[in-house]
Kinemage of the C-alpha trace (Angstrom):
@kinemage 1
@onewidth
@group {chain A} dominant
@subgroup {mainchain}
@vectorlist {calphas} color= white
{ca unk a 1} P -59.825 -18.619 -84.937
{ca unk a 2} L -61.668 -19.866 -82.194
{ca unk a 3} L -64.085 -18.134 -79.233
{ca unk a 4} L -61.525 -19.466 -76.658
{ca unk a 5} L -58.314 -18.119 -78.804
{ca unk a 6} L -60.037 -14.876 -78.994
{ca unk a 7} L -60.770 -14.428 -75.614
{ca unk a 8} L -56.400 -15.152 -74.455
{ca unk a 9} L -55.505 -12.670 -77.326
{ca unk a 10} L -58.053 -9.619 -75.750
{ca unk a 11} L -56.464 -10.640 -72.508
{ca unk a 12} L -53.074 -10.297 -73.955
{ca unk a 13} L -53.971 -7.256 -75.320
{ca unk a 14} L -55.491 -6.120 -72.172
{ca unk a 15} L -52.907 -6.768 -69.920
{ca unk a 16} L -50.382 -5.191 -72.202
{ca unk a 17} L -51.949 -1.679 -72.244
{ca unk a 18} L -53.196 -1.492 -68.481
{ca unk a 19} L -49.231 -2.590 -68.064
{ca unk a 20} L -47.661 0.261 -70.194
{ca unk a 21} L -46.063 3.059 -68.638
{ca unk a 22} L -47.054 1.665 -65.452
{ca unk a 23} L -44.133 1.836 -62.727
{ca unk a 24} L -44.066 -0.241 -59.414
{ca unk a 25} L -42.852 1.535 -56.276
{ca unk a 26} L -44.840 4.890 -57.510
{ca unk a 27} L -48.170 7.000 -55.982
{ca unk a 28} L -49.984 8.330 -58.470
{ca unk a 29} L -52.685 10.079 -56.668
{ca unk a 30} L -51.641 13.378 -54.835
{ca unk a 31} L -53.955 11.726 -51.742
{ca unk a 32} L -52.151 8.799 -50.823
{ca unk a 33} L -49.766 8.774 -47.820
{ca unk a 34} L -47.181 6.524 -46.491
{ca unk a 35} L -48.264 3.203 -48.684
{ca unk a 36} L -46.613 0.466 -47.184
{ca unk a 37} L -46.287 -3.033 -48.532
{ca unk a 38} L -43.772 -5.337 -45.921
{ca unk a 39} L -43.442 -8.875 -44.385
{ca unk a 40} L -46.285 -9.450 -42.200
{ca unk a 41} L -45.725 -7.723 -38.548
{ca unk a 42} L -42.318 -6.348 -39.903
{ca unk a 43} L -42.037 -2.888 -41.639
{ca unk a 44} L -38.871 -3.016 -42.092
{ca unk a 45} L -39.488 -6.791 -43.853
{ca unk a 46} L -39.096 -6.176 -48.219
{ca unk a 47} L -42.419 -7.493 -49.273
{ca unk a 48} L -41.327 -11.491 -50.104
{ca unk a 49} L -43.637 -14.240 -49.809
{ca unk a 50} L -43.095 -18.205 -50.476
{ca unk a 51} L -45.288 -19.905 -53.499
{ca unk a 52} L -47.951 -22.356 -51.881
{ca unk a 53} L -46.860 -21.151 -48.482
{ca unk a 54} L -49.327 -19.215 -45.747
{ca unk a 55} L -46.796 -16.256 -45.960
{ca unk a 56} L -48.672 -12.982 -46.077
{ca unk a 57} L -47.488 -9.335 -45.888
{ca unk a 58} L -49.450 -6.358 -44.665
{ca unk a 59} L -50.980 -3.694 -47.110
{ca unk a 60} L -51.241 0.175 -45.323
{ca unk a 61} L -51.591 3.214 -46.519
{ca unk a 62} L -53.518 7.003 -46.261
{ca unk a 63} L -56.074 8.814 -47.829
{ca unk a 64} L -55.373 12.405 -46.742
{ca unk a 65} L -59.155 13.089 -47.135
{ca unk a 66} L -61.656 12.289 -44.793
{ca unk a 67} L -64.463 10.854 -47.165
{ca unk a 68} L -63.964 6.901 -46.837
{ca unk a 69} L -63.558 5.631 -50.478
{ca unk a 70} L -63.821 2.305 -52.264
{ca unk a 71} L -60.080 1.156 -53.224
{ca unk a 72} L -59.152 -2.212 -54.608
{ca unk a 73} L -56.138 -3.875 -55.689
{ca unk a 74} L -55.267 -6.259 -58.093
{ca unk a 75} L -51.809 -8.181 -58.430
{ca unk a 76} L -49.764 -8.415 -61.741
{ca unk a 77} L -46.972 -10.934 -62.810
{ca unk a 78} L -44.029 -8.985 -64.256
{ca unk a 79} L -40.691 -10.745 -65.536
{ca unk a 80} L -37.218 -10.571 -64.363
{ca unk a 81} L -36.811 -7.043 -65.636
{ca unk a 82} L -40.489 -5.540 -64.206
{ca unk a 83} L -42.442 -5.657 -68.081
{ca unk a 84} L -46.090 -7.084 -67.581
{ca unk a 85} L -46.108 -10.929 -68.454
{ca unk a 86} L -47.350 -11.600 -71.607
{ca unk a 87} L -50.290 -14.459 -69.489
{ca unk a 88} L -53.724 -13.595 -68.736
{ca unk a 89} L -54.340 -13.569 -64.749
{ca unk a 90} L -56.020 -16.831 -65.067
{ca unk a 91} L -52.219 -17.759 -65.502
{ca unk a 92} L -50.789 -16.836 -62.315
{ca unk a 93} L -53.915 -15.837 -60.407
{ca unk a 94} L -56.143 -18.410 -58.240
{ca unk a 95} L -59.828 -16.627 -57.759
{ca unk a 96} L -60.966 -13.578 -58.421
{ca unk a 97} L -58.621 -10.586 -60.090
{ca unk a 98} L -59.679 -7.957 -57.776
{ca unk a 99} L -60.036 -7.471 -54.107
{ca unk a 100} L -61.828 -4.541 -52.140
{ca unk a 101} L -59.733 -2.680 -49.223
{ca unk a 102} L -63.007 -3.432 -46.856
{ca unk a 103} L -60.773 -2.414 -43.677
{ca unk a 104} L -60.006 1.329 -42.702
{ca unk a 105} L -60.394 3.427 -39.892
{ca unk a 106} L -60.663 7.257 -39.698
{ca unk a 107} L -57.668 9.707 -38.111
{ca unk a 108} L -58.535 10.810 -34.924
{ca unk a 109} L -56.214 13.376 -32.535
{ca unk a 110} L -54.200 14.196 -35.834
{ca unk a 111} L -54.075 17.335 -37.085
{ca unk a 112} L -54.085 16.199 -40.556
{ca unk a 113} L -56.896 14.288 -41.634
{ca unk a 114} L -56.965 10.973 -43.198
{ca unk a 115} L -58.563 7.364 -43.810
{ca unk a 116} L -56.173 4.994 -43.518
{ca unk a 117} L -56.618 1.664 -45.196
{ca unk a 118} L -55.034 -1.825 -44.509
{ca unk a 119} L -55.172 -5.383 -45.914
{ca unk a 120} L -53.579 -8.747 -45.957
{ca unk a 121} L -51.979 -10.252 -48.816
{ca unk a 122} L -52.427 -12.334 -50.321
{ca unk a 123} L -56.025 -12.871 -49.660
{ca unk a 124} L -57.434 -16.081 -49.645
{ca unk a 125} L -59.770 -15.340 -52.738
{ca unk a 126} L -56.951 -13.548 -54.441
{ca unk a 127} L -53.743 -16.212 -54.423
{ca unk a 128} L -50.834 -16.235 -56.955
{ca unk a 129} L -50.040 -19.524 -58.241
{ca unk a 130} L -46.568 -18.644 -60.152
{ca unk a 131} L -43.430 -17.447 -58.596
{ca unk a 132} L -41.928 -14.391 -60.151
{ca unk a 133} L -42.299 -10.647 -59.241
{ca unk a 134} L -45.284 -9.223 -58.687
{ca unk a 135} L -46.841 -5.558 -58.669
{ca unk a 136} L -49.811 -4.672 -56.404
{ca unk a 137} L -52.096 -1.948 -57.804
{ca unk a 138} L -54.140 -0.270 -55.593
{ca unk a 139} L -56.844 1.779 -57.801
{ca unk a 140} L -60.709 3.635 -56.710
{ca unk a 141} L -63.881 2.280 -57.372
{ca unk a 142} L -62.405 -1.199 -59.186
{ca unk a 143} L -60.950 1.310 -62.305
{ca unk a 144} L -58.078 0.387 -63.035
{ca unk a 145} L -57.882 3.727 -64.623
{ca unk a 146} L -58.302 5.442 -61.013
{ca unk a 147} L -54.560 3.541 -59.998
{ca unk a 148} L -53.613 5.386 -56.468
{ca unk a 149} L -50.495 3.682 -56.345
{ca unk a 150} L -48.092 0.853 -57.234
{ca unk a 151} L -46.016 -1.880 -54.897
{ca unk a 152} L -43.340 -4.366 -55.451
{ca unk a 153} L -43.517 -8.221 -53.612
{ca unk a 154} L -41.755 -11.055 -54.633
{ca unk a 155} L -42.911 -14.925 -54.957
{ca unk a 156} L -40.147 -17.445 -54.925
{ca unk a 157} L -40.061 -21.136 -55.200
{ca unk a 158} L -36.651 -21.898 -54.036
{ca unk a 159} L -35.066 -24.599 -56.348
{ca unk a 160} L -31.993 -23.273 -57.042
{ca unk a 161} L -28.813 -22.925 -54.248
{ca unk a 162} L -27.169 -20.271 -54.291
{ca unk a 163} L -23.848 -20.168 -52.325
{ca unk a 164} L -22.230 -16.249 -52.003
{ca unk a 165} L -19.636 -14.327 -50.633
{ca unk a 166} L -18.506 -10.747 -50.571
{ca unk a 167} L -14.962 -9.631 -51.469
{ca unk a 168} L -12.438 -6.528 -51.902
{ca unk a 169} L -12.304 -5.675 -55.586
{ca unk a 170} L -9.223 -6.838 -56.994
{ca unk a 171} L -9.303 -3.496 -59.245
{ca unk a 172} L -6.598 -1.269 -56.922
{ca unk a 173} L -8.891 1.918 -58.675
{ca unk a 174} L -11.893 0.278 -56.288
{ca unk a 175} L -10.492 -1.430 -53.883
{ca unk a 176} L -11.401 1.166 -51.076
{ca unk a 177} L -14.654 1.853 -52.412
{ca unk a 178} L -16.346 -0.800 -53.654
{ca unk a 179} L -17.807 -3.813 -52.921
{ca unk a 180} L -17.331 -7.256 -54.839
{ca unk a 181} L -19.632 -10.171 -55.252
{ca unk a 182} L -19.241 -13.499 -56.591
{ca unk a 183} L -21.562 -16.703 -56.080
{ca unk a 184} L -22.334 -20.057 -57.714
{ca unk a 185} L -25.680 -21.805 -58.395
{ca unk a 186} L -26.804 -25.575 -58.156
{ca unk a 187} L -29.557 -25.572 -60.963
{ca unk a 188} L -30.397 -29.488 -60.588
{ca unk a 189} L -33.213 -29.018 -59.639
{ca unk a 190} L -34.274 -27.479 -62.575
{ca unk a 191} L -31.859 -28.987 -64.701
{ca unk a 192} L -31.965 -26.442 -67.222
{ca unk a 193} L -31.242 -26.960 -71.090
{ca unk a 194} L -29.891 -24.051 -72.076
{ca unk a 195} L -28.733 -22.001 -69.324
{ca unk a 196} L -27.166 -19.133 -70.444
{ca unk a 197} L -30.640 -18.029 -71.729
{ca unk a 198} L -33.164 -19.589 -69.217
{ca unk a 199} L -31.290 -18.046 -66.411
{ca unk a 200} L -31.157 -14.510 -65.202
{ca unk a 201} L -29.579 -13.017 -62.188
{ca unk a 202} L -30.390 -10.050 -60.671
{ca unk a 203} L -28.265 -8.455 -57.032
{ca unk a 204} L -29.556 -5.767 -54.892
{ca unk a 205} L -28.120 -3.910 -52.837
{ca unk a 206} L -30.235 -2.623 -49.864
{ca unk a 207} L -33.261 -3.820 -51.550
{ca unk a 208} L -32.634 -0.872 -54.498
{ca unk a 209} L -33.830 -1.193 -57.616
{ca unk a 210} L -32.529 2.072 -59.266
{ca unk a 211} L -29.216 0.619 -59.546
{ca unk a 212} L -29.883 -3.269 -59.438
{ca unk a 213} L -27.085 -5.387 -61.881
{ca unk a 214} L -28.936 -7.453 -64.247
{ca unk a 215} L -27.880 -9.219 -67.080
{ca unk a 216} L -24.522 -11.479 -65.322
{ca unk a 217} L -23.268 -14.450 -67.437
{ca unk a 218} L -21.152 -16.979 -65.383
{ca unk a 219} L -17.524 -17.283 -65.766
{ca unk a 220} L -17.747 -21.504 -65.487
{ca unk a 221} L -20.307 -23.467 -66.056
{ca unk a 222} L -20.294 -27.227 -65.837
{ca unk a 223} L -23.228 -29.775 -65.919
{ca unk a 224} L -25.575 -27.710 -63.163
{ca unk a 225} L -22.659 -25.530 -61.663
{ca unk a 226} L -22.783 -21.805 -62.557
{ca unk a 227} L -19.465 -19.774 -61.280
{ca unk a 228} L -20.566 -15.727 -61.285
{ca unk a 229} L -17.063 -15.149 -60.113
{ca unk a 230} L -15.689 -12.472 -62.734
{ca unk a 231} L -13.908 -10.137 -60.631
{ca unk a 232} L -15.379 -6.844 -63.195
{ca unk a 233} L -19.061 -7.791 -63.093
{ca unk a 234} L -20.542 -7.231 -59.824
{ca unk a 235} L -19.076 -4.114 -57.949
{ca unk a 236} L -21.055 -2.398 -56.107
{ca unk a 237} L -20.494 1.393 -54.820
{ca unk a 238} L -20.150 0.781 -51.148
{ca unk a 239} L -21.928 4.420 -50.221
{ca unk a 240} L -21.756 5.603 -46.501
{ca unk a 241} L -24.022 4.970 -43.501
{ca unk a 242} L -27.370 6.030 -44.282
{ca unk a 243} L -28.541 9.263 -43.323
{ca unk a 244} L -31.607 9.560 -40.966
{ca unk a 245} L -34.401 11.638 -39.094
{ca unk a 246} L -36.535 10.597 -36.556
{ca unk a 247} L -39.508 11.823 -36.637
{ca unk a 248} L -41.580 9.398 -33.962
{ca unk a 249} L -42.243 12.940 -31.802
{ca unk a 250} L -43.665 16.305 -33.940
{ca unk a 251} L -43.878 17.868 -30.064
{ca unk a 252} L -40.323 17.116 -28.907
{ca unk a 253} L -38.009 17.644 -32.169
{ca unk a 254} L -35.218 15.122 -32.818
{ca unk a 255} L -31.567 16.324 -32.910
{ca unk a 256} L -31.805 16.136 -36.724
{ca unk a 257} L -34.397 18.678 -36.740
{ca unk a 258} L -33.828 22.709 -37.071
{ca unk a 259} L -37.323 24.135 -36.374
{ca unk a 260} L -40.683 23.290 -37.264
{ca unk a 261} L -43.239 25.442 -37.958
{ca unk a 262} L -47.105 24.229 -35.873
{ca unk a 263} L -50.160 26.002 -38.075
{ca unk a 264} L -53.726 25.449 -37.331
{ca unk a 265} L -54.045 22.934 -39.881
{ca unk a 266} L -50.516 21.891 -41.250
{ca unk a 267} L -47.323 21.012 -39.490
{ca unk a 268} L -43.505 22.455 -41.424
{ca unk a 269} L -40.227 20.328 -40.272
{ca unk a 270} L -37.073 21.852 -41.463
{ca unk a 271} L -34.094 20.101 -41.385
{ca unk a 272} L -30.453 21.087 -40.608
{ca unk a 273} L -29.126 21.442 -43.951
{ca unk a 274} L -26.945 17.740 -45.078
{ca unk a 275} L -23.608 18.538 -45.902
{ca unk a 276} L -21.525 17.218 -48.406
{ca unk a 277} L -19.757 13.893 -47.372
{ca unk a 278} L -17.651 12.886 -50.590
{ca unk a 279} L -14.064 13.938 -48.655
{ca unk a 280} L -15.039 12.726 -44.901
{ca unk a 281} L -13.641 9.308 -43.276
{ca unk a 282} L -15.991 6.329 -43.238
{ca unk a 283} L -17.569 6.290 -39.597
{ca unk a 284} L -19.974 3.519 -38.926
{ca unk a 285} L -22.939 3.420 -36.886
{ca unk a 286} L -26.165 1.768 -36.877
{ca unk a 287} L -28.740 2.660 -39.457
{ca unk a 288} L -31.679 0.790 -41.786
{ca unk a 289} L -30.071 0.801 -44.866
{ca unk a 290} L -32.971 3.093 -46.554
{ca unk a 291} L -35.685 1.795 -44.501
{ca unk a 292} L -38.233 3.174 -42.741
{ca unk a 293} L -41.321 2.390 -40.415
{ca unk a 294} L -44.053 4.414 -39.261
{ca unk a 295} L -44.156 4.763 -35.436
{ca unk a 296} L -44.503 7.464 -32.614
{ca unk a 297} L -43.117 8.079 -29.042
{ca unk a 298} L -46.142 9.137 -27.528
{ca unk a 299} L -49.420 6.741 -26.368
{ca unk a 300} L -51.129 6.823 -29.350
{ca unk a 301} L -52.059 4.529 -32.049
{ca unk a 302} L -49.610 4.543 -34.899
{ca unk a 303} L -51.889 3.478 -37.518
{ca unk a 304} L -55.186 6.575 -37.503
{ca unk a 305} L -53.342 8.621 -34.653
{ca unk a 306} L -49.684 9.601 -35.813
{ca unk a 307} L -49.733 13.116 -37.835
{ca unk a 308} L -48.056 14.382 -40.928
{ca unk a 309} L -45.767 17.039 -41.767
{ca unk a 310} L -44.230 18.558 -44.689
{ca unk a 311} L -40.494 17.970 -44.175
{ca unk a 312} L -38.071 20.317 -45.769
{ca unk a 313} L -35.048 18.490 -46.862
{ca unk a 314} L -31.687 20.153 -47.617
{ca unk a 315} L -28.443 18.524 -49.513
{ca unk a 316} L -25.578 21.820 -49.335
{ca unk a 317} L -22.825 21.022 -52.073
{ca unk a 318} L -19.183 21.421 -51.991
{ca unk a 319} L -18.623 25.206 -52.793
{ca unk a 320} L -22.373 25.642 -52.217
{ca unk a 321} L -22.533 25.196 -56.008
{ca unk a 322} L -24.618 22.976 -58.279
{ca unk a 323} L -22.997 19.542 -59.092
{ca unk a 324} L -21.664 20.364 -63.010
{ca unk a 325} L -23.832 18.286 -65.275
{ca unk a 326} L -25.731 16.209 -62.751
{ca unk a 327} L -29.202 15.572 -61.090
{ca unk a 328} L -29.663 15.133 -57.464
{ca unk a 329} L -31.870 12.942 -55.688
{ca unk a 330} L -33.181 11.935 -52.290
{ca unk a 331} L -33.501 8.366 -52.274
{ca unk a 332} L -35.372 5.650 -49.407
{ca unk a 333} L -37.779 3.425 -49.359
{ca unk a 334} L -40.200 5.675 -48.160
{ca unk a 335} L -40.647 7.307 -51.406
{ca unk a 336} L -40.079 4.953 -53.577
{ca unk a 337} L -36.349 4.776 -54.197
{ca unk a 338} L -37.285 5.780 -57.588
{ca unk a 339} L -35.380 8.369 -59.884
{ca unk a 340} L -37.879 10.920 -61.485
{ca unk a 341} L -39.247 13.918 -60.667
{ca unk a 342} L -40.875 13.217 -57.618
{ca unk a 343} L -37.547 12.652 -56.003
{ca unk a 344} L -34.792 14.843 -57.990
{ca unk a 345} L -33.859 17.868 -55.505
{ca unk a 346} L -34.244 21.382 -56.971
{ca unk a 347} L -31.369 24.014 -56.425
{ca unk a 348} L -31.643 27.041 -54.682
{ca unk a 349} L -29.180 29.615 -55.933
{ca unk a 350} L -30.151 31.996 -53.307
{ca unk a 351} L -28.985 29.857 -50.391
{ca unk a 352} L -26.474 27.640 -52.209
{ca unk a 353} L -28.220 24.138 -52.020
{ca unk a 354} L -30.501 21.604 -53.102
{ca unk a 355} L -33.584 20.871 -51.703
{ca unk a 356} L -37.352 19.025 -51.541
{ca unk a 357} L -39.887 19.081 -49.552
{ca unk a 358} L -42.117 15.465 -48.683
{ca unk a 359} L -45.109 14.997 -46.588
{ca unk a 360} L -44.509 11.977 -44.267
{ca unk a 361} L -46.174 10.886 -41.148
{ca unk a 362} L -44.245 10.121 -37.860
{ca unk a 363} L -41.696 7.904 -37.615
{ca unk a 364} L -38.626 7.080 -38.524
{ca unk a 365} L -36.455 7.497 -41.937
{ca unk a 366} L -33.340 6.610 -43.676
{ca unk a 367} L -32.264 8.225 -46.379
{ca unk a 368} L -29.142 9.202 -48.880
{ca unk a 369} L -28.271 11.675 -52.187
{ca unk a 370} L -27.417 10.215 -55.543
{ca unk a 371} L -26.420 12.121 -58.203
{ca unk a 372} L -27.354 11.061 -61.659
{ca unk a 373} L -25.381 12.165 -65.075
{ca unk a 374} L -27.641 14.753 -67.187
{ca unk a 375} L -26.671 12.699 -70.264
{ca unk a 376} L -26.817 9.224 -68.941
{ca unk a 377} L -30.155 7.226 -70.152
{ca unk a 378} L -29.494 4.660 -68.072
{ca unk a 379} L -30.222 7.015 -65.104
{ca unk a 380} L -27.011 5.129 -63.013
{ca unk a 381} L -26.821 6.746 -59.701
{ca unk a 382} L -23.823 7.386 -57.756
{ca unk a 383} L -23.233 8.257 -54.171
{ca unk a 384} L -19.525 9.400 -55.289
{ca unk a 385} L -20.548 13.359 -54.882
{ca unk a 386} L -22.759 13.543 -52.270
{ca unk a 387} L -22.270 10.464 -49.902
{ca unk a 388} L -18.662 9.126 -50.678
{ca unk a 389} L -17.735 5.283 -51.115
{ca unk a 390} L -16.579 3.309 -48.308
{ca unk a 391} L -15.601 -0.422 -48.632
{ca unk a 392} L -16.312 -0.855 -44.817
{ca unk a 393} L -19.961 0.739 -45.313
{ca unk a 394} L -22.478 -2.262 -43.421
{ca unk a 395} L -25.046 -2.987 -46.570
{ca unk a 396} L -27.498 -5.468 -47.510
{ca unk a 397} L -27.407 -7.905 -50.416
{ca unk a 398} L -30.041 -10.173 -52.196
{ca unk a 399} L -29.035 -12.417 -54.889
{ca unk a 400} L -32.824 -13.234 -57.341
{ca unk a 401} L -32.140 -15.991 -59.823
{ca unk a 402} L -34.958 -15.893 -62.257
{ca unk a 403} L -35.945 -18.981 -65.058
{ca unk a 404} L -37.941 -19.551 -68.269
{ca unk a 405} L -38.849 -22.825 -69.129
{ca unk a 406} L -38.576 -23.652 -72.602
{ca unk a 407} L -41.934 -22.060 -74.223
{ca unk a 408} L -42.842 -20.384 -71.497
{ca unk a 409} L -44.197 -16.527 -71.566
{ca unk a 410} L -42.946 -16.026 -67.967
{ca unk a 411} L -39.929 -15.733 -65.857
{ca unk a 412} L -39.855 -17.732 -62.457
{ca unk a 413} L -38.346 -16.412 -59.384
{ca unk a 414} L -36.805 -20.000 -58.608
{ca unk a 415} L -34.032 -18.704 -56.100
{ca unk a 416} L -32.959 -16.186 -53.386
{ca unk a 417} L -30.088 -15.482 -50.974
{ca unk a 418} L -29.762 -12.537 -48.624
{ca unk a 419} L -26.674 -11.628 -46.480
{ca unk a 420} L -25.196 -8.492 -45.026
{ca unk a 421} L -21.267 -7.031 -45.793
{ca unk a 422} L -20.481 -7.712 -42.541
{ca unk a 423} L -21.804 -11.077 -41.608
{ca unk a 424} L -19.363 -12.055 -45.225
């Protein structure tokens, strides 16, 4: 075996183990407030970029500490389903590996003190070269060991069309709760060999990735024409209007907002308790879908003058009882939209309902309650006991078509079409 086969395996080998147990979307240091990773002068933007493009998207995030530290970050291909690609960085990486955080400023005014970092990526010493998704580590002192936290973005190279539309579900048991998609794809572009195996198609709904459908064959398929119009294989639970807080003013409290609690050196927001809305009629109104952006209603600074606050969050249950055999959790963007324990709400016997506490700084949030089966391993959520399903319910979609070339050791993100239910 040669010096220069040597060298790819210990880069295999490396990228493998720094990838393990690794999650995207997830803080790891108990420091680290509000990371942010969105479409360049957008917050509310999901973190997408265009291969060979001058595309960037804006890195923030705090270090509730008020030493100034030396954080990096360092971007990693993943495939379709968010495993580490089995390439070394020279693969999908042009320059160096690793870039230092070099801008930050420190708090001033808040009450809560912090350093809060920001960057642009991709920078022009660090550029990816391969479509596909991406996660963005952000770790201390160039350790990778030291990770702070973990983002999603997403690289396409648009060769595939995608056509889409959104339908009832033909399924009477759904029809007034669900949400149907169907689409077709023009690979000829491509011009793929095989595929059923070279291409993968993932959907999200309102940029979720907790209950994301993978793994959709087509129903026709002819020459470069892929039909995904099975009527059983894309239903989505159509959930209610999100719920929200706004939390741009800690002075002047928000209608949302019971009482808050000033101390010299920390700031408690409680919440009016969030009922149960399984049994109510839909009612629309406006709302981000999850999303959230850091902002304030007062002439300060957003960025190092805004405060934090530990916000008390409260989901009451039919009955006041706990959900028989089920988790809940508070999902959003702003924490992740992940289901584990830094999001599952505890219950409080005593006062008959669930609740979790999260330090966020001002602005504004949207959020929901999902309830998860004890004994399901595939963690599915479901709004059906907390939030109720609504057909009507205004929610965004984004079709991902992924492809691997024959021999390759990476998926390509090679197409992508967004719409909302109600432009459909």
């Amino acid at each position: 075996m040669d010096r220069k086969t040597c060298i790819y395996l210990l880069f295999l080998l490396a990228a493998a183990i720094s990838g393990k147990a690794q999650m995207p979307d997830f803080v790891y240091s108990p420091t680290i407030g509000s990371p942010q990773l969105f479409t360049a002068a957008n917050q509310l933007g999901y973190p997408i970029i265009r291969l060979n493009s001058s595309d960037q998207l804006e890195l923030h995030f705090d270090d509730i500490d008020e030493n100034v530290k030396n954080y990096y970050y360092t971007i990693v291909l993943c495939n379709e389903d968010w495993t580490p690609a089995e390439v070394t960085e020279f693969d999908y990486i042009k320059g160096f590996s690793q870039m230092r955080i070099e801008n930050y400023r420190i708090s001033s005014v808040a009450l809560t003190h912090y350093v809060h970092y920001s960057a642009l990526v991709p920078d022009a010493n660090c550029v990816p070269i391969h479509s596909g998704n991406y996660m963005l580590k952000v770790y201390l002192d160039g350790d990778t060991s030291k990770l702070a936290f973990t983002k999603r973005f997403l690289v396409t190279d648009a060769k595939v069309r995608i056509q889409s539309q959104l339908l009832t579900p033909l399924n009477f048991e759904i029809a007034r709760t669900h949400q149907n998609i169907q689409f077709r794809l023009n690979t000829a572009a491509i011009n793929p060999p095989n595929p059923l195996d070279q291409i993968r198609v993932v959907i999200l709904q309102n940029y979720r990735w907790d209950n994301a459908i993978h793994g959709v064959k087509p129903r026709l398929f002819l020459n470069n024409d892929l039909q995904y119009n099975n009527t059983d294989d894309i239903n989505f639970e159509g959930g209610s209007e999100w719920r929200w807080v706004d939390l741009r003013s800690i002075r002047f409290l928000s209608d949302r907002i019971l009482s808050a609690n000033y101390g010299k050196t920390a700031t408690d927001i409680f919440l009016r308790p969030d009922p149960d809305r399984s049994q109510r009629d839909f009612y629309f109104y406006q709302d981000y879908n999850g999303g959230f952006f850091i902002t304030t209603t007062e002439n300060f600074n957003p960025l190092w003058q805004t405060d934090y606050a530990t916000v008390h969050f409260k989901f009451v249950p039919a009955g006041n009882a706990p959900i028989d055999n089920k988790d809940v959790y508070l999902i959003g963007r702003f924490n992740g939209g992940g289901l584990n324990d830094s999001t599952r709400m505890v219950f409080n016997a005593d006062k008959g309902w669930y609740e979790r506490n999260f330090l966020l700084k001002q602005g504004y949030y949207s959020y929901a309650y999902v309830t998860v089966d004890k004994n399901d391993a595939s963690m599915k959520p479901s709004f059906g006991q907390t939030e109720g399903n609504h057909v009507e319910t205004e929610n965004d979609y984004m079709i991902l078509v992924y492809y691997r070339a024959l021999g390759a050791r990476a998926d390509e993100l090679v197409g992508i079409s967004g719409f909302n239910s109600l432009n459909k």
